[in-house]
Every structure is written in structure tokens, then in C-alpha cells.
C-alpha atoms as one frame of an Amber mdcrd trajectory, in Angstrom:
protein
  -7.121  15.199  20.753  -7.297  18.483  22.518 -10.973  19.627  21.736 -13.226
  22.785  21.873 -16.549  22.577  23.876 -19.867  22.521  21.859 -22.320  22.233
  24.887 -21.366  19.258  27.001 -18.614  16.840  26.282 -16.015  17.051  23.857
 -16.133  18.303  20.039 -15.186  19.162  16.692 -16.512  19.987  13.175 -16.758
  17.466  10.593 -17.211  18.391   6.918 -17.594  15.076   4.453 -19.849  13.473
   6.964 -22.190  11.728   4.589 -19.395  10.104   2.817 -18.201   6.695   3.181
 -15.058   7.039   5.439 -16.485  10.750   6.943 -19.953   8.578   7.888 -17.485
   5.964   9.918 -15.315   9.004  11.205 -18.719  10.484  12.264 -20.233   7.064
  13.831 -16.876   6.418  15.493 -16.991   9.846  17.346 -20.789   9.762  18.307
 -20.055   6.621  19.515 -16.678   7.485  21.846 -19.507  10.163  23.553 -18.371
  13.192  21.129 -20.277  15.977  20.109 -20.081  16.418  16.519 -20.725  19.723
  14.245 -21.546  18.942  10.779 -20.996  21.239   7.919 -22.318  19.786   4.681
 -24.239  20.381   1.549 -27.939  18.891   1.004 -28.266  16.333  -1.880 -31.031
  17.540  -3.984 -34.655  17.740  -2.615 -32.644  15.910   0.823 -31.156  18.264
   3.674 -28.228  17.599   5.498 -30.303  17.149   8.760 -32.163  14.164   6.903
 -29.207  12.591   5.136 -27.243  12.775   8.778 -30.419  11.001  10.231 -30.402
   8.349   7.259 -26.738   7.270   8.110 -27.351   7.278  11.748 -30.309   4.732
  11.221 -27.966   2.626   8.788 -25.178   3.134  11.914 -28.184   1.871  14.285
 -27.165   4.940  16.578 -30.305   6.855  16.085 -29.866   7.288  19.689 -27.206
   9.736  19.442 -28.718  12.078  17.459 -28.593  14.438  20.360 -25.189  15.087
  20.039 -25.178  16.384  16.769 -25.819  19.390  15.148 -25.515  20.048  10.834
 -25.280  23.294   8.957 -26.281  23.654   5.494 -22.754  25.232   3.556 -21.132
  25.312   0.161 -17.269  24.993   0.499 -16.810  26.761  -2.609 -18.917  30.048
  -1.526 -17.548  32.924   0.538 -18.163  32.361   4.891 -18.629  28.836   3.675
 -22.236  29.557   2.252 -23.608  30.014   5.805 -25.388  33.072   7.518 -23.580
  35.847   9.149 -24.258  34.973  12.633 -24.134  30.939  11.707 -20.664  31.858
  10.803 -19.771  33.839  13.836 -21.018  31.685  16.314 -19.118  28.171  14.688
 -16.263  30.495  14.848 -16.317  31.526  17.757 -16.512  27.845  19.247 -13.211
  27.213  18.111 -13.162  23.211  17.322 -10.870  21.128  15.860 -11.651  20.679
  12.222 -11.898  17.125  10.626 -11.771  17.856   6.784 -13.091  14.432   4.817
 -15.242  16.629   2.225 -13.852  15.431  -1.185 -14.718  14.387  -5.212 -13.071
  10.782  -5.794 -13.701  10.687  -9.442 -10.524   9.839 -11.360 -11.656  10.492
 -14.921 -10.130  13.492 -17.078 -12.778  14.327 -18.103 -13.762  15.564 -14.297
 -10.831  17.781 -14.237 -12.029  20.809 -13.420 -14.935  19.798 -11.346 -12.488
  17.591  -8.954  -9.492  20.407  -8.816 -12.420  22.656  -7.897 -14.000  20.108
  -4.485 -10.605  19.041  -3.820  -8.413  21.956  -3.970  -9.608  25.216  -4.665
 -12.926  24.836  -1.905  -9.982  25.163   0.769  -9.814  28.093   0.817 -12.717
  28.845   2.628 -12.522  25.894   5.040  -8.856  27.435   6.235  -9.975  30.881
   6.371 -12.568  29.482   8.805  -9.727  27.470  10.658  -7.959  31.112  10.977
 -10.642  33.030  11.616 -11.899  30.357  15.081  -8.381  30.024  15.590  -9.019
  25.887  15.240  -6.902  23.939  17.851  -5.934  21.636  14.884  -6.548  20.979
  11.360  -7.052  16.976  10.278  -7.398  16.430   6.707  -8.402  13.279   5.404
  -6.114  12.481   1.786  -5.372   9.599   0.498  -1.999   7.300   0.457  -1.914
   7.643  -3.388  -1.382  11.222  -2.994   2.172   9.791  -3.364   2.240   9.926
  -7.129   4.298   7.586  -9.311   7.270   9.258  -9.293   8.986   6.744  -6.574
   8.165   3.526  -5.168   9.144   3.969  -1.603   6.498   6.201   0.216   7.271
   7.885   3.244   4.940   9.468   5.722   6.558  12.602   4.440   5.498  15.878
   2.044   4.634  14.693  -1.265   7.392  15.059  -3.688   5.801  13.576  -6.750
   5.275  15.726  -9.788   3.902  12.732 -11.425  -0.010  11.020 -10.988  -1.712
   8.078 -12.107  -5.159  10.786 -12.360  -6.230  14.074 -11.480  -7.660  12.297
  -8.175  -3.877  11.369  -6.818  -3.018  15.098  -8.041  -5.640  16.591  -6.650
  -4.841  15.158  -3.345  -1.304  16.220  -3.227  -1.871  19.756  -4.291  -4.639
  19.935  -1.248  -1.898  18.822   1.115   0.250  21.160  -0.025  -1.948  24.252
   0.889  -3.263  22.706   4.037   0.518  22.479   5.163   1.307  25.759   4.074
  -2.172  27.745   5.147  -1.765  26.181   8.859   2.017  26.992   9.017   1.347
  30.333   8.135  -1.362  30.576  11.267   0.261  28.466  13.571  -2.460  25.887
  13.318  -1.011  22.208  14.347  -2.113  20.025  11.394  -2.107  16.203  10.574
  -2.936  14.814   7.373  -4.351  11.235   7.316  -3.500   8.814   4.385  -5.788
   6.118   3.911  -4.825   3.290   0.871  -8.322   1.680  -0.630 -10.688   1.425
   1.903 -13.808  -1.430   1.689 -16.316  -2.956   3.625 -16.506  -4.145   7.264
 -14.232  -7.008   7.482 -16.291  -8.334  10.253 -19.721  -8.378   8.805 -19.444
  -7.230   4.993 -21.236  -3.946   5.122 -20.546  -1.150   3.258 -21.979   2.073
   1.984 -20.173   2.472  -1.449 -19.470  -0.315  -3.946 -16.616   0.928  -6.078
 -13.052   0.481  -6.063 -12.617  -3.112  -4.857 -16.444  -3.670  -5.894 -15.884
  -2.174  -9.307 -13.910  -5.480 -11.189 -16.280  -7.998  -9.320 -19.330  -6.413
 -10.210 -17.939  -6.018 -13.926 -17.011  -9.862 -13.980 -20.702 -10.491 -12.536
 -22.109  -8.506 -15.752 -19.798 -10.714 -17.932 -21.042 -13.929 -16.443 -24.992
 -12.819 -16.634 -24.570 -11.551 -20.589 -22.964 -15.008 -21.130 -25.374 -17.268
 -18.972 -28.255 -15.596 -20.723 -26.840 -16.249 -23.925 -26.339 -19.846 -23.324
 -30.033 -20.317 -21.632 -31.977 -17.859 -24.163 -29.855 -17.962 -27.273 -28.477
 -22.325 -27.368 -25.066 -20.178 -26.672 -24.226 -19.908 -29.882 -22.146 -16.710
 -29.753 -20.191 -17.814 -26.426 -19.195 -21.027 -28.541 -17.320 -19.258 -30.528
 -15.185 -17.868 -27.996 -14.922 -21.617 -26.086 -17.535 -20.260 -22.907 -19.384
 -22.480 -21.593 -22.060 -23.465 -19.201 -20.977 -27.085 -17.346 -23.102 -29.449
 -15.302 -22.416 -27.769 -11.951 -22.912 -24.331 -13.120 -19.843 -23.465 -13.613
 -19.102 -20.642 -16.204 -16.199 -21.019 -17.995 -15.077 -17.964 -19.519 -11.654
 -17.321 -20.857 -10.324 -14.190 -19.668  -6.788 -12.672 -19.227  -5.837 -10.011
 -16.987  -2.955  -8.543 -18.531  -0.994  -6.441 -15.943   2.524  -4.866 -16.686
   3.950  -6.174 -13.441   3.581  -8.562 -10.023   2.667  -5.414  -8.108  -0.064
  -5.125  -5.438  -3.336  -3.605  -4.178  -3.071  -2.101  -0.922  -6.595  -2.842
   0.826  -7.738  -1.830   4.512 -11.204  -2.654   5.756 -13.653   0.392   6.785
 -13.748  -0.753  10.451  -9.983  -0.697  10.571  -9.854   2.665   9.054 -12.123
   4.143  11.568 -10.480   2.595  14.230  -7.078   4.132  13.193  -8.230   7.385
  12.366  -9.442   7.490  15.588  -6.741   6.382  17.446  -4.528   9.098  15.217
  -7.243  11.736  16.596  -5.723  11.112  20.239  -2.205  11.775  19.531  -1.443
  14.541  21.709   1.246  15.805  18.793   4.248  15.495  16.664   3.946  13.774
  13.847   2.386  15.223  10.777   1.811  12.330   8.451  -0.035   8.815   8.485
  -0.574   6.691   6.742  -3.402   4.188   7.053  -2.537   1.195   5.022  -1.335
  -2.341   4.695   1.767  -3.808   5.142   0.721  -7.132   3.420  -1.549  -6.383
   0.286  -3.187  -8.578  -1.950  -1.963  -9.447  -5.361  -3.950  -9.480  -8.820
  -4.073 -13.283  -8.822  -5.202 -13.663  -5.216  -8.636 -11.605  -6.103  -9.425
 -12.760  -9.252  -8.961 -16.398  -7.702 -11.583 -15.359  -5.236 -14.060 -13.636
  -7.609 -13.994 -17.338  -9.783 -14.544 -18.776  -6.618 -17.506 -16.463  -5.400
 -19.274 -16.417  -8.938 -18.940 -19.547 -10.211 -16.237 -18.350 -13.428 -13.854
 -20.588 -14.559 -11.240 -19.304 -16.996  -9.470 -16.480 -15.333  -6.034 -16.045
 -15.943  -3.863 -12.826 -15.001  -0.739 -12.205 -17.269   2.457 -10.565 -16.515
   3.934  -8.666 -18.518   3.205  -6.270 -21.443   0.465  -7.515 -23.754   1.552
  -7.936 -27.734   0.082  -5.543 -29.835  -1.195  -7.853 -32.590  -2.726 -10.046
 -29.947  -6.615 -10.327 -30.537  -8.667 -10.021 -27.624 -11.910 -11.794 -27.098
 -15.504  -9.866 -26.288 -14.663 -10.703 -22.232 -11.414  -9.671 -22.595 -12.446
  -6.134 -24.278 -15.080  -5.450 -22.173 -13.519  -6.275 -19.042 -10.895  -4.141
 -19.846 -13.481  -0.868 -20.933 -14.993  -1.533 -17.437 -11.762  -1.003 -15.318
 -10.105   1.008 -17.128  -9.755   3.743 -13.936  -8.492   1.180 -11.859  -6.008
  -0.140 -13.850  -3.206   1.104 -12.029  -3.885   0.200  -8.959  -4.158  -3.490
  -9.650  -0.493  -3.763 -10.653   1.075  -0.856  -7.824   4.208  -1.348  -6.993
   4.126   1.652  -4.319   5.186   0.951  -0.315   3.864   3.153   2.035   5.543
   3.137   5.293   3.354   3.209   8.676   6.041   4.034  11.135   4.054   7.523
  12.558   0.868   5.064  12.439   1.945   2.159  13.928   3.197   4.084  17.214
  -0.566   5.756  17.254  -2.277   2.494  17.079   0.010   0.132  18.996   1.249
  -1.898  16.001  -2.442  -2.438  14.919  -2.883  -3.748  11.792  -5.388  -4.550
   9.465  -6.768  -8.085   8.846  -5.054 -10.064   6.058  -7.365  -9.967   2.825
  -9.405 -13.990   3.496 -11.673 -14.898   0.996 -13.804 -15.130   4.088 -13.768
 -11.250   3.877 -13.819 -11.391   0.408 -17.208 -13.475   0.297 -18.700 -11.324
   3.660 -18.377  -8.038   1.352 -19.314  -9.203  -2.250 -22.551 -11.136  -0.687
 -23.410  -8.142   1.200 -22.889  -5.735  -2.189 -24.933  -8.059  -4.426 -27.605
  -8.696  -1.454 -27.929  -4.561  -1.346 -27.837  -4.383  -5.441 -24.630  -2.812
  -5.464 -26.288   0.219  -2.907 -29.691   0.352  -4.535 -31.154  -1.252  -1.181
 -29.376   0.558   1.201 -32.037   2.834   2.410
């Protein structure tokens, strides 16, 4: 990666650094001896200085402090919400840019406020990359940028007109300036893809709990509303729907997973991520497109095998194929369903990403095949930190 200076040692700006993959991207770079500039928003009553000092004491790197530096900006304001002479002196440094800033709500009803982070706060950031005449432009999207329209997903413009949200959408329209803003100034640009991203698959930490975390914890809920019922209430109610508490403690809990198809979901742990992303960082040039992802993903039946397994549920059954219309569901069933209802379709995707452009940056690296022993490292570490309550 061909770096500006930013006092000693090598550099670049990072926006999105006090998100989950831009905190690893950040980490990752401290660590490898870079000097990082942070441009970022405070959170509230919190700066960005104190944030960035939280997530280097989570990182255990408080040491490396001294190689950072954060300014205070709002993507959507004009000179990126920073001073005149902030402005002109970033500018004039030149760096690379790593954009990760993002929204990663899929709901419709976020429209406006996701279009808005994800597409029209460019502007700004690549009238910046213009104006320091950046030596390249990364931005971070996302491997579901891809839309529906075609199974087969090459490391290639998107071509989709077609999304499963306004988060996939967003995505691709963002590439689509980025590519066209840093032709039009000459500005060498890569765009990283990554597929769903979760926990350290060597030790089960994690900084966000949705996602992968979002049907576990929902099945957790269901057991404790039915465990409660049985201890507090004789179980009455469960009865009715044939749950039950046995000797071992085993919930059993009928509940089908009705998914339209035997497709997959396509999960890389955060350690590989970071590892990739930085390897793509060093690539002297050439390729445009990556895409971080898995050539073996896990199937519907695999995880719900290994949620039973890790809560004690009994009962779990995933059905292929299109659910009948005068088929009753039961209360598990319908509330199950209300809880992961945004994540539906990626729990049946029948999208292949290809990997060529990241395979050669990596050396054929690939991710760890999704264990139950990874499985059980990430869900005890979610429930021990209360699904990120305990974090800090």
C-alpha cells in the first residue's frame, strides 16, 4: 500500500473507526506500526478521542495510542464538518483513504436515513480525496452489494437492479459513485466486499451481536419465556403446544424453520476479515474488486443444529420448501419468525461470490470452516457480555 507520511512511519485516514470491522481495520494497522488518522463523529455526550481510547483498551493496545490522531467531522456537512485549517492541513497530507463509515440497518422504514450515511455523505469524503489528491481510495462494501438479480457473483461492477433491502442497495449505489468520482480524478480505487462477518474464531470475542447473533439470541428468548412458564406457571400454556421441560433440562420446543430453498449463509470470522483486508491493503495494484468471503458456507440446518446443542432446545426442525398458506403456526413458530424477519434472506442465499482477485492477495487464505467449536466460543462469549451490555 503506497502511503502518505503523517509524522513518522507510514499512514492513512480511516473514517468508520469505531465500528465493528473499521475497529479491527484500525487495531490491525496500529498494530503492523501504522499511523492512523481518524475522522469520525462523537456519540452523544462521548468524543471521538474517548470512544478511540475505549476500543483501544478493549484491543489491549492502549500502548499505541501514540500513533493516532481523531478529528471530530460530519460526513454529511460541507469540508466534512471540520475547521478551515483542520481541513487544509489533512489535505494537504495526502493519505490513502480507508472508507468503513456506514448505516447497516436493513429496515424500510430507515430508507432515507441509510441512503443518506451510505450514499449521499460521499460526496464530501471524495471531494476531500480530490482535493489531497489521495494516493488511493479503499471503500469497505459489502458482498451482498450483489443484489438478487443473479446467482453467480463476480468480483466485478454490480449489475443488479434488484435488492433483498435498502442496505444491499445502498451499497451498490455507493460503489457506483466511488468508481465513477475516482475515475473522473484519476484516483486508483479498490472496493472491499466482505460476506457476514462475526466474532473471533479463535477466542469468541466480538463487539456487535447481530446478524449471526440475532436468531440465537431470539431462540434464547423463546426458551426463557417457555422455561419460566413451566417453573412459575405448572406450564400449562406450553402444554398445549407439546413443550416441555425433561429430566436433563432439555427444552423441547417444536419449531420449524421454513426456508424456500437449501441455500446458504456465507460466514467469515472478524480475525479473518482483518487479516484479509489487510493483506488486500498491500497489493501494489490492479485489481479493483474483492471479495472477502467463504467458499464453504454453512447451511440453515447446520446452525440451528448447533443453537439446540448450545441451549439445551430440542424440537428444531428447518423445512424446505414454500410453507402452505392454511398451515397454523404455533406461538414459537410466530414469534421466531417476527424476530428474524430482516434476516430472512440470508438464511436461504443461494448467491456465489467468487474470490479469485482475493485469493491471489492472501495466498489462497481462507477462512476457518464454521465448527460448533466456533459456534460455542462466540455465543458463550455474547451471552457472557449480555449480548454487548458488558463490553465496557
Amino acid at each position: 500500500m503506497n502511503r502518505g507520511q503523517a509524522g513518522a512511519g507510514r499512514a492513512c485516514l480511516l473514517t468508520g473507526a469505531t465500528g465493528f470491522l473499521g475497529s479491527h481495520i484500525l487495531a490491525g494497522l496500529l498494530k503492523q506500526g501504522e499511523r492512523v488518522v481518524v475522522v469520525g463523529r462523537p456519540a452523544g455526550r462521548e468524543s471521538l478521542a474517548a470512544r478511540i481510547r475505549r476500543l483501544l483498551r478493549w484491543f489491549a493496545i492502549e500502548h499505541l495510542e501514540e500513533q493516532l490522531e481523531s478529528h471530530e467531522a460530519d460526513f454529511l456537512k460541507p469540508g466534512l464538518g471540520l475547521g478551515a485549517d483542520e481541513y487544509e492541513r489533512l489535505r494537504r497530507l495526502g493519505l490513502p483513504i480507508i472508507h468503513c463509515a456506514s448505516d447497516t440497518r436493513f429496515a424500510e422504514r430507515d430508507r432515507g436515513t441509510v441512503l443518506a450515511a451510505n450514499v449521499g455523505s460521499l460526496a464530501e469524503i471524495l471531494d476531500f480525496a480530490r482535493r489531497s489528491r489521495a494516493r488511493r481510495f479503499y471503500f469497505l462494501s459489502s458482498a451482498y452489494a450483489a443484489g438478487i438479480d443473479n446467482s453467480e457473483c463476480p468480483e466485478a461492477p454490480v449489475r443488479s437492479l434488484h435488492f433483498n433491502n435498502v442496505y444491499e442497495e445502498s451499497k451498490a449505489l455507493a460503489e457506483s459513485r466511488v468508481l465513477a468520482a475516482c475515475a473522473q480524478e484519476g484516483i486508483p480505487c479498490t472496493i472491499v466486499r466482505p460476506a457476514i462477518v462475526y466474532g473471533d474464531a479463535r477466542t469468541g470475542r466480538s463487539l456487535k451481536f447481530n446478524a449471526l447473533y440475532h436468531p440465537v439470541r431470539s431462540l434464547l428468548q423463546l426458551r426463557d419465556i417457555y422455561i419460566g412458564d413451566i417453573r412459575k406457571n405448572n406450564g400449562k400454556k406450553s402444554a398445549e403446544w407439546g413443550i416441555h421441560l425433561d429430566a436433563a433440562g432439555v427444552l423441547h420446543m417444536p419449531l420449524r424453520i421454513v426456508i424456500p430453498n437449501e441455500g446458504k449463509i456465507n460466514l467469515i470470522p472478524v480475525d479473518y476479515f482483518t487479516a484479509a483486508f489487510l493483506a488486500i491493503l498491500e497489493r501494489p495494484g490492479g485489481e479493483t474488486f474483492f471479495h472477502i468471503t467463504s467458499r464453504r458456507p454453512a447451511g440453515m440446518a447446520q446452525l440451528a443444529a448447533f443453537s439446540g446443542r448450545f441451549l439445551g432446545l430440542a424440537g428444531i426442525e428447518v423445512v424446505v420448501g414454500a410453507a402452505r398458506a392454511d398451515e397454523m403456526k404455533n406461538p414459537p413458530e410466530e414469534l421466531f419468525d417476527l424476530f428474524i424477519r430482516a434476516y430472512r434472506p440470508y438464511i436461504a442465499d443461494q448467491r456465489v461470490f467468487a474470490r479469485e482477485n482475493t485469493d491471489r492477495a492472501t495466498g489462497g487464505s481462507l477462512p476457518p470452516d464454521f465448527s460448533y467449536e466456533i459456534f460455542q466460543k462466540c455465543m458463550a462469549f455474547a451471552v457472557a457480555a449480555d449480548w454487548g451490555k458488558k463490553l465496557f
